[in-house]
N, C-alpha and C positions, 0 to 999 in steps of 0.2 A: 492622248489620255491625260487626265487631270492629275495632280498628285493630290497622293494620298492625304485623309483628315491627319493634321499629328498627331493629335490625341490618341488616336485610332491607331494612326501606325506604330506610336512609342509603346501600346497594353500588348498589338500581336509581335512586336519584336520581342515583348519581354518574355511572352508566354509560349513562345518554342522552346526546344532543349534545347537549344546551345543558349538560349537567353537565361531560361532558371538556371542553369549549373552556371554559367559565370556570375550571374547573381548573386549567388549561395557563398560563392568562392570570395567574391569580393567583399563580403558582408565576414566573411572567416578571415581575412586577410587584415580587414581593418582593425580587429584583436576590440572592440567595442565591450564596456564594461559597464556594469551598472552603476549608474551616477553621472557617468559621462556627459558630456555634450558632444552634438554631433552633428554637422554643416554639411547639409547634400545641396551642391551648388551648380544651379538648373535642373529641382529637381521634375521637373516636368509638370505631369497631374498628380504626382504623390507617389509614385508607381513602388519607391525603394522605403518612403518613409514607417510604412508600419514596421518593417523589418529594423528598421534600425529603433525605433521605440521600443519595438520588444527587446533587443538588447542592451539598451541602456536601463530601462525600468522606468518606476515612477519616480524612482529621485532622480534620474538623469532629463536631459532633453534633446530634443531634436529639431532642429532648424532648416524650414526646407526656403532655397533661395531662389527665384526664379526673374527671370526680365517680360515674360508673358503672360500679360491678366486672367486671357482666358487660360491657362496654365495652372495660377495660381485660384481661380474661382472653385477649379475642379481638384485640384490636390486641399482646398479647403474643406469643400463637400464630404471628399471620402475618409478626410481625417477627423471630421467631428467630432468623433467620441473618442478621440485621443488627446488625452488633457497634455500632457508632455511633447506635441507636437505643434509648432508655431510656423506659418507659412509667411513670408513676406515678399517685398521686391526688392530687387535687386541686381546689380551684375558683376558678373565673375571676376570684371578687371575694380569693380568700385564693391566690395561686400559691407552690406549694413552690421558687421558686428565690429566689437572694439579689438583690438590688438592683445594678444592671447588670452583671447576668450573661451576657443573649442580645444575639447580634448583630441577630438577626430575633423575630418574634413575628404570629403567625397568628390569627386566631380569625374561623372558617368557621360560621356559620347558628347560631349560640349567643348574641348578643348580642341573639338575638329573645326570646329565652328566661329571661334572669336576673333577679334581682329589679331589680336597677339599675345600667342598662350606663352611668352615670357612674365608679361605683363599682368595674365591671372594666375599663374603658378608666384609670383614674388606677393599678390594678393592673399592668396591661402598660406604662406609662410608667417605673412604680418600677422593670420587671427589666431594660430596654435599656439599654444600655449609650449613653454620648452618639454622637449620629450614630444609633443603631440605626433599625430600618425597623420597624413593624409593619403590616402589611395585614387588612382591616375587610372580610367579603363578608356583606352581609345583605340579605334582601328587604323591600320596602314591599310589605306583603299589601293595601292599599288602591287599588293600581292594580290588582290581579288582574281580569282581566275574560274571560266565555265568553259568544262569540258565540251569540245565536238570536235568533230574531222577538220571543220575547215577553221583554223589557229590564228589566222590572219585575222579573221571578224572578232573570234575572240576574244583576240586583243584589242580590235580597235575599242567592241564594249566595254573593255575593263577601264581600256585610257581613258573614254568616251564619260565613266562614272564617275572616277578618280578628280579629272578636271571641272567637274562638278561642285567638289568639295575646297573648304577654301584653306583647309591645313591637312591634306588629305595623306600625309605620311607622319602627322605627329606622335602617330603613336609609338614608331620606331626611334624618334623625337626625345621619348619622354625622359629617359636617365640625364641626359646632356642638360635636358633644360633645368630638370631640379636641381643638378650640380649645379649650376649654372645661378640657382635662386639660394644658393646656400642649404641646400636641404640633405638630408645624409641618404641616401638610396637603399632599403632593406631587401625588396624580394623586387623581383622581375620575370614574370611568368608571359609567355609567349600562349596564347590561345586560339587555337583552330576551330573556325566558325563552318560549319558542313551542311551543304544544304541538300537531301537527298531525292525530298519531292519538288516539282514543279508549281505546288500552288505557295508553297513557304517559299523560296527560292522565288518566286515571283514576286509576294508582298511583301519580303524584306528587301531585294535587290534592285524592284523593279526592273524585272528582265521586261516585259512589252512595254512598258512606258517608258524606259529609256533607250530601248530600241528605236522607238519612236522619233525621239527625240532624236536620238543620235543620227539619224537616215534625215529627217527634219533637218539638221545641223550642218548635212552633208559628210557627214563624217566616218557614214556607211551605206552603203550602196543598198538600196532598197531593195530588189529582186534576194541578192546574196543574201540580205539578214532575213527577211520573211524566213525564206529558206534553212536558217541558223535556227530563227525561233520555232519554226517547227520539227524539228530536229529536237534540239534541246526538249521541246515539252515532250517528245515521245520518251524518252529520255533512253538509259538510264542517266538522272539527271547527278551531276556531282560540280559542286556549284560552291566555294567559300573563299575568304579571305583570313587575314591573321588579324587578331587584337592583342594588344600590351594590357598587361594588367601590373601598375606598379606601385609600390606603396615605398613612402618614404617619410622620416624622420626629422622633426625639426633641432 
């Protein structure tokens, strides 16, 4: 099986519940005020930006940063008629603004992703302003776990994901590294991501495409997982991992 469009898969990841309510939470946590400035770095097709314009106002701004053209064509499109929102390029370890420039600074499921999230967390340090806030939400793909009887497949799926990823425990990462960047550590909220049905729990974990893959990888015995995956879809299916949501203080 193919993977998914991003664009596609970042709007249904956002638009389950466990996606809005950490949403909402991370948007409350970043304490965003009107007038502000506020740096959402990678923010995909815009998915976070109106939320954060509506809390800053018309005298604040919003800066969405992304390294993906089509990314930034499409977070341009749906923000058009938000005069306080500015999309550019950019990347997480190189950011196009000047050194304390934002009051706030965001970066949403990308620190799983970079070559070296020391390297963009000392980034986000450089553009906040003293006092500024930035807020940290990443998953530890190493607690992913999908219930069935047989533990062994299990887990080799979970490994099978995990080593997928190329900072796949940063989330549990994250306080160390801001210490680490100079940065003061205010809240650290531990988030359980639950997936109950089989078709959400499919399009966000890709259980049959990296089944797939993994059995493709040799990594899982083909007859045994078929077997796992139809199992699992009959379910009752209970299917999550954990995310760090952390916010910290320059």
């Amino acid at each position: 099986m193919t993977a998914p469009d991003p664009i596609a898969y970042l709007d249904a990841a956002a638009a389950t519940t466990a996606g809005q309510a950490y949403k909402r939470r991370f948007v409350d946590a970043l304490d965003v005020l009107p007038g502000h400035t506020v740096v959402d770095i990678g923010c995909g097709p815009g998915t976070d930006l109106a939320a954060l314009a509506d809390a800053t106002g018309t005298d604040g701004s919003v800066i969405g940063v992304d390294r993906d053209p089509r990314m930034l064509d499409e977070a341009r499109r749906r923000l058009a008629d938000r005069p306080n929102v500015v999309v550019c390029p950019g990347d997480a370890a190189d950011l196009p603004l000047a050194s304390g420039s934002a009051d706030r600074a965001r970066v949403d499921r990308v620190l799983q992703h970079v070559p070296d999230p020391t390297t963009s967390i000392t980034e986000i340090r450089r553009v906040l302003r003293p006092g500024g806030l930035c807020g940290m939400a990443e998953p530890d793909w190493h607690t992913l776990a999908v219930a069935d009887e047989d533990h062994e497949t299990s887990s080799g799926f979970a490994e099978f994901v995990a080593g997928q990823v190329r900072n796949a425990t940063v989330g549990r990462q994250l306080v160390r590294l801001c210490v680490d960047a100079g940065l003061r550590v205010r809240s650290v909220e531990p988030i359980a991501v639950l997936f109950r049905d089989f078709g959400t729990a499919d399009q966000i974990l890709g259980l049959r495409r990296n089944c797939a893959r993994a059995i493709q990888a040799g990594r899982l015995a083909e007859a045994r997982a078929d077997a796992w995956l139809r199992r699992v879809a009959r379910g009752p299916v209970v299917a999550g991992f954990t995310f760090y949501l952390v916010t910290a203080e320059k």
